[in-house]
N, C-alpha and C positions, 0 to 999 in steps of 0.2 A: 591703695588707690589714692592718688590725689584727690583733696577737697578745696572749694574755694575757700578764702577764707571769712567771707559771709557769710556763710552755711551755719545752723547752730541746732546741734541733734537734742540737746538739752537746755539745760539753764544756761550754760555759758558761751557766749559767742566767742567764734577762734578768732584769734589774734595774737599777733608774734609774741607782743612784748606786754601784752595786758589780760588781766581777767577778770570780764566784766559781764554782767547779767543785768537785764531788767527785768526780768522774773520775779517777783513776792509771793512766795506761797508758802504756809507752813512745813511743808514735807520739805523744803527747801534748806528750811534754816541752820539743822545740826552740821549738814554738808558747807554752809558757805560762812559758819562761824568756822568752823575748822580750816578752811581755804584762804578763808580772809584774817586769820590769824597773824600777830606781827611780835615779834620777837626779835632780840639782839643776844640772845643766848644767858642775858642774867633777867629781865622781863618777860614776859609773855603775854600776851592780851588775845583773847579770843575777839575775834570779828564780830560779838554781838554790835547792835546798834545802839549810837548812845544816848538815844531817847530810854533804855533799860526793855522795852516789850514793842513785838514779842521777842521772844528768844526760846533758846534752850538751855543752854549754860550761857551765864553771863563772867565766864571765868578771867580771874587776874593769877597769874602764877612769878614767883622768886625760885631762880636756880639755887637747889640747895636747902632751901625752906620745906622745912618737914613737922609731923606731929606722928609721935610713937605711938601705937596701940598694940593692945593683947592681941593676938592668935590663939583663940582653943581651941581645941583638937575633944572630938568625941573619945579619942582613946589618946594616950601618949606614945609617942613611939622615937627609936632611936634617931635624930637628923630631922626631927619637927621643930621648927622656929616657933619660939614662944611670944614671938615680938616681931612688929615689923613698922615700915615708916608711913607716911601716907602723904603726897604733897599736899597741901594747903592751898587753898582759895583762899587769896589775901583781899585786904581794903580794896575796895573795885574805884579805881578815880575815872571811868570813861562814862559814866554817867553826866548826862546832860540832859537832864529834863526843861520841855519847853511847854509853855499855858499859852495857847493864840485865845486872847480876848477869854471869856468862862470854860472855852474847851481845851484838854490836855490832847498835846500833840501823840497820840497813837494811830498806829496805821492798822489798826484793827477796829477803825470807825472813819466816820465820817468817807471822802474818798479822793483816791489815790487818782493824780490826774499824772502823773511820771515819776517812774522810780528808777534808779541807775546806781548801780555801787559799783567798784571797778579796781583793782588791784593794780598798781602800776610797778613793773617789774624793776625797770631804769632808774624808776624815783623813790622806788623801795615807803610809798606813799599807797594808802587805803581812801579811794575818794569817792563821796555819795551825794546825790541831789536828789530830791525830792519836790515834787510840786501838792498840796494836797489840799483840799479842801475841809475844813471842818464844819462839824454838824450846827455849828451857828450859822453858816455859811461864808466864812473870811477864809479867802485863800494866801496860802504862805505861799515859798521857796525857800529849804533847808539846805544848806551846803557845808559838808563837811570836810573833814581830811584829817587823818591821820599817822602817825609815824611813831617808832619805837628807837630811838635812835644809836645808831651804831657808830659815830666817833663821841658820843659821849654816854656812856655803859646806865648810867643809873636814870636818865630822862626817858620820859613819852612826852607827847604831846599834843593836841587836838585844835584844828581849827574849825571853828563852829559859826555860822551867819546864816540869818534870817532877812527873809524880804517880803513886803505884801505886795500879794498879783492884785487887789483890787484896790478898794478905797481907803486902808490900813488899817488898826488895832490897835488897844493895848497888849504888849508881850510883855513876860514876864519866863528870863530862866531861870533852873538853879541847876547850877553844878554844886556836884556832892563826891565826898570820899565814905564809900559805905562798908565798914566790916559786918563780918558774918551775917552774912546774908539768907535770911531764912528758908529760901526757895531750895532746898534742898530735895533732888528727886535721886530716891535707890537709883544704883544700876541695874538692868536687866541682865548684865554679866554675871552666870557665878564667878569668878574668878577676882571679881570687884569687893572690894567690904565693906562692908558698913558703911553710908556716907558720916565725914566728921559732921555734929553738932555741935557749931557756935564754939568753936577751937580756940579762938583768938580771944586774951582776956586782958583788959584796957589798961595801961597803964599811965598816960598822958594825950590829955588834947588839949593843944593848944589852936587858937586862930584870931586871926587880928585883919583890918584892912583886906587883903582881895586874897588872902594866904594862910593855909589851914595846915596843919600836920598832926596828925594819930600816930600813936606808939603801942604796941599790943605786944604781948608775948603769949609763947603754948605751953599749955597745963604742964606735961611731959619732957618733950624734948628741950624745951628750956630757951628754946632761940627766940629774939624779939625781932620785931619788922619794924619799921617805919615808912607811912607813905604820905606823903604830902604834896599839897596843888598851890599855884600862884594862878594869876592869870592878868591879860593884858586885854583892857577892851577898847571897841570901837562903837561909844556910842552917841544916840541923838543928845542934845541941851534936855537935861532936867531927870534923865535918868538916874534911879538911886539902889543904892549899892549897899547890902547889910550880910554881915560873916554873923553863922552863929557854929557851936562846937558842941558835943556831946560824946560819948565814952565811944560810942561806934558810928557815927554822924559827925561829918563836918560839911557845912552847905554854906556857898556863895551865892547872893539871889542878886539878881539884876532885874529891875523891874523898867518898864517906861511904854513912852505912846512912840507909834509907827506908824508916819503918813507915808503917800505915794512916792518912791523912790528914797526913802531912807532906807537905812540898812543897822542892822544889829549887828556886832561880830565879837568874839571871845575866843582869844587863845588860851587853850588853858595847858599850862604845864604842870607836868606830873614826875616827882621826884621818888623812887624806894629803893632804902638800904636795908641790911638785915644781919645781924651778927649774934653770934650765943656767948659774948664777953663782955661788948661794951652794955653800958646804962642806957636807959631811956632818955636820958636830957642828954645825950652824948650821940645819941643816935636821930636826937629829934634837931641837933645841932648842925649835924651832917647834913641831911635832909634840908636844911635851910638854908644852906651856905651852898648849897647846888643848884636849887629854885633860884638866889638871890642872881647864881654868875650865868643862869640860864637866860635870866631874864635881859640878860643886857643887850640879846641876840633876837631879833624879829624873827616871824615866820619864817622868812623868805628865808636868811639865813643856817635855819637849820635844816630848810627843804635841800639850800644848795650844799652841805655840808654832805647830807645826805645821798643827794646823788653824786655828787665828786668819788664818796666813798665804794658804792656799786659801778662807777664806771670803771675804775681799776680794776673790781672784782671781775664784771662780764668781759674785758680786756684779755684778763687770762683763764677764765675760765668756762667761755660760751660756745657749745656746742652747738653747731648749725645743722638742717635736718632738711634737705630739699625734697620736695612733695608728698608733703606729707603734714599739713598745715596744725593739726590737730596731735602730734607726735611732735609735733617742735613746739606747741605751747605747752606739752605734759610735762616736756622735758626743762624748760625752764621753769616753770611754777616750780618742780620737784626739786632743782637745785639753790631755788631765793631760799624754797624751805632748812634743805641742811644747812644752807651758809646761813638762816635765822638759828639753828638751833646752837648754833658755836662759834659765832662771831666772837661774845665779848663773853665765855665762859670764863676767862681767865684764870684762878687756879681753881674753881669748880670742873669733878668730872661730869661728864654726859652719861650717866647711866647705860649698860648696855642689856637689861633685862628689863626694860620699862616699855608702855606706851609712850606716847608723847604728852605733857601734862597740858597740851593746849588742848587735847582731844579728852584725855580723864583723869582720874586723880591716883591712880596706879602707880605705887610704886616701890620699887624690891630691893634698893638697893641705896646702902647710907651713904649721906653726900658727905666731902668733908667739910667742916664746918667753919667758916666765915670767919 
């Protein structure tokens, strides 16, 4: 049966080319981190939000990036795996925490006067607004967007801006790059193992000026990561700007005052490589020399790079679905996702006995390695 396409049975209103909800509820969340996932097939970013809470998983994942662990078995038997891989939750850079005036921007206080996230299928872009009130009483506007990008394999990137609905504030953000992140919840799967503890062990942090980079490796498997942020702001006269760096911490704080009609804004790009051969100064080199050539590209540029790239894509490969409004949005969210999962695998396979590492950390099968 035909639906209109303003009908909305759930969280998500139908719409051809978008998927978008104003909903906020916590039964919501695991569903639309999973939905709002973005991926170029060597990145993966779970759709939490980048204030960090609430969430469920706040997960960052590298194609191919693994940590070994035992398998015991109550008895031995002939064809039991002694050993097996586990993807990793790497350095999470989508964090964006914001302070309106002494209150921290969570939407699990104070209150929410518009919420909107929206997946955009064409612009291959994740875009969120928020209006909210905090329990001091100063009202923001939070606008976000982001992207994982697919003509250039090892960038994300996030545009972040803030504005006050009343008389202004002092604001204050920090963006951070965070390894091993303690919030570690078992799974209720048996079929799931053990969650890793604090896998990832430090090997360099560097950060200077608005550009931070971490280098870690795994106890086990032996591969090192590197993830690293730049960013590009737009701010009022007199705002000030301080990098500090630690073994699994790297944070850029932006602090300043917000009268009526200014605006804050922060690009922040996100650079990770990962190899089990080269060095960590050889991989923190890499990593810096890609933020550097990233940066010479605005926003807008990597938005249109972005969708140039999907227009080609849905050119050849969009299946149309008359009446049936709600079957033609299934059907394209379901296809942005395999073409997220293998876009830029390049000589990484796709595992064919796994979940997806955007949904858990399950995994059976050894990648080759970097």
């Amino acid at each position: 049966m035909s639906r209109p396409e303003e009908e909305s049975e759930g969280p998500f209103h139908l719409e051809p080319w978008r998927l978008r909800t104003a909903r906020l509820k916590p039964s919501d969340l695991g569903a639309t981190e999973s939905l709002f996932a973005l991926s170029n097939g060597h990145i993966g970013l779970r759709g939490s939000l980048e204030e960090g809470e609430p969430r469920v998983t706040s997960g960052t994942y590298i194609s191919g990036f693994y940590e070994e662990r035992p398998l015991p078995h109550p008895e031995a038997g002939y064809g039991f795996p002694e050993s097996g891989q586990t993807v990793v939750n790497v350095t999470d850079g989508k964090l964006i925490r914001l302070h309106v005036g002494d209150s921290p921007f969570d939407l699990q206080y104070g209150r929410v006067d518009f919420h909107e996230r929206a997946l955009d299928l064409r612009a291959g872009v994740l875009e969120r607004r928020t209006d909210w009130t905090a329990p001091n009483g100063s009202r923001v506007r939070v606008t976000s967007k982001r992207l994982v990008s697919f003509t250039q394999r090892v960038l994300a990137a996030i545009y972040y801006e803030i504005e006050p609905l009343d008389d202004g504030f002092y604001a204050a953000i920090q963006s951070d790059l965070l390894a091993n992140d303690g919030d570690v919840v078992p799974s209720r799967d048996p079929r799931d193992p053990a969650p890793l503890i604090r896998p990832l062990v430090s090997e360099l942090a560097d950060g200077h000026d608005l550009r931070a980079v971490l280098v870690h490796r795994t106890a086990h498997s032996g591969l090192r990561v590197a993830a690293g942020m730049d960013h590009v702001l737009d701010a009022p006269d007199g705002a000030v700007t301080t990098m500090e760096s630690s073994e699994d911490l790297a944070r850029m704080t932006v602090t300043c005052q917000l009268h009526p009609g200014q605006r804050l804004r922060v690009v922040k790009l996100l650079g990770y490589g990962w190899s089990s051969r080269r060095s960590a100064h050889a991989l923190r080199d890499q990593v810096d020399a890609a933020l550097g050539v990233a940066k010479l590209a605005s926003w807008d540029d990597l938005a249109a790079q972005q969708r140039e790239y999907l227009d080609q894509f849905w050119d050849r490969a969009d299946v149309v679905i008359e009446g049936d409004a709600a079957l033609q949005q299934a059907v394209r969210v379901s296809m942005f996702h395999v073409l997220q999962a293998g876009a830029r695998t390049e000589s990484q396979a796709i595992p064919a006995a796994t979940r997806s590492p955007l949904r858990s950390v399950r995994c059976t099968r050894t990648a080759r390695r970097s």
